[in-house]
C-alpha positions in Angstrom: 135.2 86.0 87.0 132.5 83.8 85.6 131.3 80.4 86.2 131.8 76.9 84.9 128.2 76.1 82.9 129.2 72.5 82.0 129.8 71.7 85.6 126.8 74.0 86.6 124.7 71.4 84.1 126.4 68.2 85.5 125.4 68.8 88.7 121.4 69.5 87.9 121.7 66.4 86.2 123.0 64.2 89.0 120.6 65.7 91.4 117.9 64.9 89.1 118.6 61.4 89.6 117.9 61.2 93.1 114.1 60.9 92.6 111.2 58.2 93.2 112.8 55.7 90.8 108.9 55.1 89.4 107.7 58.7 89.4 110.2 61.0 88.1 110.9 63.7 89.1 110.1 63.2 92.9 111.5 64.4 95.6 109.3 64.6 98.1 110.7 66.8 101.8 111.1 64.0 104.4 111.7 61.2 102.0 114.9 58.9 101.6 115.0 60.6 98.1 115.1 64.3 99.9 118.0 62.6 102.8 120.0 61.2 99.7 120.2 65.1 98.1 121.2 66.8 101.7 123.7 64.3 102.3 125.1 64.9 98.4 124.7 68.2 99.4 127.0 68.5 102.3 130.0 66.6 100.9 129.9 69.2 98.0 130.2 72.2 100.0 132.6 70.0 102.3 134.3 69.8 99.5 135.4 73.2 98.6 135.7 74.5 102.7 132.4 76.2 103.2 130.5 75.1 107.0 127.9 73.2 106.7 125.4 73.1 109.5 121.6 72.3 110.1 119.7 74.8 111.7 117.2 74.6 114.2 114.5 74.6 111.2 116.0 71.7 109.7 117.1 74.2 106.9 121.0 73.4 105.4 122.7 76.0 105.6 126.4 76.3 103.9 129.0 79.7 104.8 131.6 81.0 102.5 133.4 82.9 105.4 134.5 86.4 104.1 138.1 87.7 105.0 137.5 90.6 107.3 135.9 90.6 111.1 132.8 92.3 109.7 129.9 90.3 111.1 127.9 91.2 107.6 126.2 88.0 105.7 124.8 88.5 102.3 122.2 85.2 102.4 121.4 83.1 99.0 119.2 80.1 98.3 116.3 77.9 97.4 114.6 74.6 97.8 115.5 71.0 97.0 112.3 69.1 97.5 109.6 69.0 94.4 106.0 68.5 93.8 104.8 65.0 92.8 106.2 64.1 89.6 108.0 67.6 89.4 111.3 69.0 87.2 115.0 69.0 87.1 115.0 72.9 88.0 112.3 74.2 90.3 114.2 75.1 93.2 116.9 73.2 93.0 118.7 75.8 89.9 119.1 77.9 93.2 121.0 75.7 95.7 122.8 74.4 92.9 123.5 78.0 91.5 125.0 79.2 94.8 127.2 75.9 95.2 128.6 76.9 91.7 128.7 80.1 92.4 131.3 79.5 95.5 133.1 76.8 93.6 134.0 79.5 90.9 134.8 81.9 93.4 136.9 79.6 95.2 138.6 78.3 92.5 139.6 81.2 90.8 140.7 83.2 94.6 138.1 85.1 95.1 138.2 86.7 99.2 134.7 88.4 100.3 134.9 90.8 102.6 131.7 90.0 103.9 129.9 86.0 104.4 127.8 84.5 101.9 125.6 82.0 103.2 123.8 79.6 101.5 120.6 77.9 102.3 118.6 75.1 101.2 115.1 75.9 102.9 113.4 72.7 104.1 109.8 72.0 102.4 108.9 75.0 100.1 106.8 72.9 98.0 103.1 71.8 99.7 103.9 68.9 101.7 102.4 65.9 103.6 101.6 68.3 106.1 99.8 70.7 103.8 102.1 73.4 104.5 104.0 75.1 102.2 107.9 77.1 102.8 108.5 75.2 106.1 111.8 75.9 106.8 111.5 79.6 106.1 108.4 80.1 107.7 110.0 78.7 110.9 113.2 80.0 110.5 112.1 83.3 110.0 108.8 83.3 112.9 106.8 83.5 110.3 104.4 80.5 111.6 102.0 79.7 114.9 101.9 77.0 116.7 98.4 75.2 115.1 101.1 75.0 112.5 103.8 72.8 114.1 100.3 70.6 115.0 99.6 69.8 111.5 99.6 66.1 110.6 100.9 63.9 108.0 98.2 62.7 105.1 99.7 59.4 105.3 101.3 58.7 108.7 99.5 60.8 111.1 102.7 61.6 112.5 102.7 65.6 113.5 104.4 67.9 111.9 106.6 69.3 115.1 107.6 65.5 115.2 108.9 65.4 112.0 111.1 68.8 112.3 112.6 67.2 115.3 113.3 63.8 113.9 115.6 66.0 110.8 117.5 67.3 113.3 115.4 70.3 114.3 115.2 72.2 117.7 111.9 73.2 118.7 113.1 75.0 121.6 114.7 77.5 120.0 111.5 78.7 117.2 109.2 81.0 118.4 106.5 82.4 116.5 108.0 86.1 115.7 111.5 85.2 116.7 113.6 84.3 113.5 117.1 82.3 113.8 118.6 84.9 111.7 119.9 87.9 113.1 118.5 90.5 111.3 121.2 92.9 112.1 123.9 91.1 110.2 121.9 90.9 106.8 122.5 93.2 103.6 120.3 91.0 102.1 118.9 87.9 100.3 119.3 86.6 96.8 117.1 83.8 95.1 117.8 82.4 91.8 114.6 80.5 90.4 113.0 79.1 87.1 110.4 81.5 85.8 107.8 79.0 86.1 106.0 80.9 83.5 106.0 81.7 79.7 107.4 85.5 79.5 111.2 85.5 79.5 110.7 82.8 76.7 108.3 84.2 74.5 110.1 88.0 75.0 113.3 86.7 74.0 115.3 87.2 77.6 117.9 86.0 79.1 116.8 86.9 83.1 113.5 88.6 85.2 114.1 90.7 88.1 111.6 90.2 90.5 109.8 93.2 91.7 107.9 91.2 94.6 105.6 88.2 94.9 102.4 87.3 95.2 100.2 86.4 98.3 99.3 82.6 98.9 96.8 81.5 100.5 95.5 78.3 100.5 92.1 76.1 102.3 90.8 72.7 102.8 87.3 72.4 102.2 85.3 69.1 103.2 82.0 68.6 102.1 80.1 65.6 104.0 77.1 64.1 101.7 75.7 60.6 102.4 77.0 57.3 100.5 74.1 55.4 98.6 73.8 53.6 95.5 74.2 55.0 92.2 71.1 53.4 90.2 68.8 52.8 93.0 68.6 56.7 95.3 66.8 59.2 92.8 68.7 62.2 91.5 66.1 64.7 93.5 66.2 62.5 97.1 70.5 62.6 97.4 72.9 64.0 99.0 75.3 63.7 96.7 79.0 65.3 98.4 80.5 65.2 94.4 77.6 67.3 92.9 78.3 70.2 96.0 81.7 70.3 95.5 82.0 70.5 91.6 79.2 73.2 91.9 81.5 75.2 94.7 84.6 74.7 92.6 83.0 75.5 89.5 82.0 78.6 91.3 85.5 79.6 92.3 87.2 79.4 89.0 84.3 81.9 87.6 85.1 84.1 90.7 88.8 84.1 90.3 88.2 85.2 86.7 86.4 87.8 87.7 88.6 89.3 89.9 91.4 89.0 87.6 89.7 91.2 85.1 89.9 94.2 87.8 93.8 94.1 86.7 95.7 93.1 90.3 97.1 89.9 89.6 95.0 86.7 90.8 94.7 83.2 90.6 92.5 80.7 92.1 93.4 76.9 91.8 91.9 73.8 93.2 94.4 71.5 92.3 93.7 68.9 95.0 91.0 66.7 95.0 89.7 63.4 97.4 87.1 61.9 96.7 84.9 59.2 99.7 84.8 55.9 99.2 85.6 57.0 95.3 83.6 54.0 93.8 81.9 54.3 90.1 78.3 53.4 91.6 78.6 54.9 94.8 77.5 58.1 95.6 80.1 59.8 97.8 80.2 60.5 101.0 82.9 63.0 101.1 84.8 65.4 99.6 87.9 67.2 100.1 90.1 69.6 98.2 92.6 72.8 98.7 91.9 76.0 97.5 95.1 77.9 96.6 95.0 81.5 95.8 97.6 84.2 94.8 97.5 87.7 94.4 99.1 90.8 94.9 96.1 92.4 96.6 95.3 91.0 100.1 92.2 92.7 100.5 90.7 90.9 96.9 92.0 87.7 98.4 89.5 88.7 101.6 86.8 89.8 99.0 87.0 86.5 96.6 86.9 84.4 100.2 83.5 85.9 101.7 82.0 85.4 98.4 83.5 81.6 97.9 82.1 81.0 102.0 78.3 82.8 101.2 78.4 80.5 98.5 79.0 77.2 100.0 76.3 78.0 102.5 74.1 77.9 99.6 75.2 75.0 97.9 74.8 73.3 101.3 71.3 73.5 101.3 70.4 73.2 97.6 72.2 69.8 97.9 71.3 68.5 101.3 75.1 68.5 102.3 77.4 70.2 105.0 80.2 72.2 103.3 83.1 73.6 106.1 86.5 74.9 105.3 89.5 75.6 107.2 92.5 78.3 106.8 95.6 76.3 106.1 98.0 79.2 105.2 98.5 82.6 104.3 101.0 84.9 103.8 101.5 88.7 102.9 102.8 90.2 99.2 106.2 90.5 99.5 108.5 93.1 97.9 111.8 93.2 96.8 114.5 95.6 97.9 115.1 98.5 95.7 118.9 98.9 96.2 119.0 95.2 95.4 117.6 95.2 92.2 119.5 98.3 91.2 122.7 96.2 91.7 121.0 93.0 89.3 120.2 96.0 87.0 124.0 97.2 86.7 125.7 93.6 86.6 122.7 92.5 83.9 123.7 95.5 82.3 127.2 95.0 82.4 126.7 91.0 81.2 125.1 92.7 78.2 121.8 90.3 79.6 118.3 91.0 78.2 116.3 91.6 81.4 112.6 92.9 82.5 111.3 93.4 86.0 108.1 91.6 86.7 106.1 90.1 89.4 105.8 86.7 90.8 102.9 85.0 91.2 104.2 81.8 92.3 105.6 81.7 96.1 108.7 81.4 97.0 111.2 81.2 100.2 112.4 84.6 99.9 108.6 86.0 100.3 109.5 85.3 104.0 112.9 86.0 103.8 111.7 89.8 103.0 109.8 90.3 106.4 113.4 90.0 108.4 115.7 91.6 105.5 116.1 93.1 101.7 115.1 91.0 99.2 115.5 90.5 95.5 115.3 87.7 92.8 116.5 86.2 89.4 114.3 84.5 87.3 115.5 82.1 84.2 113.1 81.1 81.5 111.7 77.6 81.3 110.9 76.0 77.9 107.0 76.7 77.3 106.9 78.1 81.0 106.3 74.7 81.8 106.4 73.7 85.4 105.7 71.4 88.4 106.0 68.9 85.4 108.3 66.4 84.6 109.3 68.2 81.2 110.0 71.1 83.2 113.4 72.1 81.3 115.4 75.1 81.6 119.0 74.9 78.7 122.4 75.0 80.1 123.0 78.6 78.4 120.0 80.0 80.3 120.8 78.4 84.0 124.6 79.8 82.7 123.3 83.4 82.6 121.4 83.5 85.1 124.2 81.8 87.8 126.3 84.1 86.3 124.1 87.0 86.8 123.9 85.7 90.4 127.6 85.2 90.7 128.2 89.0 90.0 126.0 90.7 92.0 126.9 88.6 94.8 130.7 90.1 94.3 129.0 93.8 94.1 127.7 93.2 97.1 130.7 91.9 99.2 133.4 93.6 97.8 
């Protein structure tokens, strides 16, 4: 059994076309653009008889029933939504893998003795609300209440609202309390890009994940006072631009450093506002996320009391007030040994050219892996290039890797 990699490729590429017609690719979570894929979604797993519901998360969830009374479920999925001007592949090569994946199956007769379910996790990417892996934070308890508080950058509108409005039901999440019974779980699968250069540059066909990295991301806001440019001397400001590329500055120099102690780490400001933003205006304020990943928690907690002695500092040198706040952050997560024996022996047995390795990016299965086993594929991406709009995986590579996915998933439910 194997699947159909010219259909596999026809569908990334009809997906990628539901997009922000003047930013691609864009598909932002609670957009027209991210209603348009659901609904497209739906009618294809319609299509071939799998049932097709929307959980109390807003997550979109899609059962290939198996053909004995056994309550097990073998769960398998990803994201649709992307990052501002984003690819064709990040999290989408996953929902689209597993709705391949049951098409073949289907089509060629194939009866699971236990349920696969599919899932298309609302909001893994950062969204409007500044939170990142939405549905699977909820959807597993993984999440508090501040959370479900957060508001919109844009509309204001909180975040609690917004999981109601896509058809979610706050009454039944509970922090702690995931929708998924636990019980009924051998385990989770995600297929993702790399997002990375190694499987490219080491000649392989697939990475099996061994776990993934810690995220955790801040706002910072640094409050200076507006004046003008040529007239308010360089020693008498209180200039919010000046502390914050001093404190950023600092936090790149920092995040080097504790990568050379060998533990995986990264530290990323990738978001930055800037108050009123006018070439001859000094600004009044500053704000920008701090977004960290590692695979040792207690660094993370190490690199942070430095960043917040350090902002003290620059507060007074630079007659501004610096504050930050906790947004997120989650555990390291990982994956299930059995699990990734089983990838092991159908890699193997596709004669694929596989590594393990780690993930530093985050992913939906991180919280997945608090509630059940967890494993995943990676495929390379041309140049590791990611979270770009020449983000481009080839149709061999998706091929192996949904084929990869396609026979483990038959290991496991046989």
């Amino acid at each position: 059994m194997n699947i159909n990699p010219e259909r596999l490729w026809q569908t990334h590429m009809t997906v990628a076309e539901m997009t922000e017609t003047d930013a691609p690719y864009t598909r932002r979570s609670f957009t027209d653009e991210y209603r348009a894929v659901r609904h497209w979604l739906v009618d294809a797993f319609q299509q071939i008889g799998l049932e097709v519901e929307t959980d109390a998360a807003c997550n979109l969830r899609a059962l290939y029933k198996g053909c004995s009374e056994s309550k097990k479920i073998v769960g398998v999925g990803s994201h649709t939504d992307t990052v501002p001007c984003g690819g064709r592949f990040d999290g989408i090569s996953g929902v689209l893998a597993f709705l391949e994946v049951a098409r073949s199956m289907k089509g060629q007769g194939y009866r699971p003795k236990k349920h696969i379910l599919g899932i298309d996790f609302l909001a893994e990417e950062p969204s409007e609300f500044r939170l990142s892996c939405i549905g699977s934070r909820l959807a597993t308890g993984n999440f508090n209440e501040e959370m479900l508080r957060l508001t919109h950058r844009e509309t204001g509108q909180r975040l609690s609202d917004a999981v109601c409005d896509w058809g979610g039901d706050l009454s039944r999440l509970a922090p702690g309390s995931p929708l998924f019974d636990r019980s009924n779980f051998d385990g989770f699968l995600e297929l993702h890009i790399e997002q990375g250069p190694i499987l490219e540059k080491k000649q392989l066909d697939v990475g099996l994940v061994t776990g993934i990295c810690s995220v955790t991301r801040f706002d910072f806001v640094i409050s200076g006072t507006a004046n003008h440019a040529g007239n308010t001397p360089m020693d008498m400001r209180s200039d919010a631009v000046e502390a914050a590329t001093k404190l950023i500055g600092d936090i790149y120099d920092l995040g080097r450093e504790m990568l050379e102690r060998k533990p995986y780490f990264t530290a990323t400001v990738g978001r930055i506002d800037v108050l009123p933003n006018g070439s001859n205006v000094i600004a009044e304020k500053v704000t920008f996320t701090l977004d960290i990943r590692s695979e040792s928690n207690d660094l993370v907690a190490e690199c942070l009391e430095r960043i917040f002695a350090r902002e003290q500092e620059l507060a007074e040198q630079t007659a501004t007030s610096i504050n930050h706040v906790k947004i997120s952050q989650s555990r390291p997560s990982v994956s299930d040994p059995f699990l990734l024996l089983v990838l092991e022996e159908q890699a193997r047995k596709l004669e694929l050219n596989y590594i393990r390795m780690l993930s530093g990016a985050g992913h939906d299965a991180a919280y997945m892996s608090t509630i059940m086993p967890m494993a995943m594929i990676f495929v390379p991406c041309r140049d590791g290039i990611s979270h770009a709009a020449t983000e481009y995986s080839s149709k061999e590579q998706l091929a192996k890797g949904t084929n990869l996915l396609l026979h483990t998933l038959v290991a496991l439910t046989s």
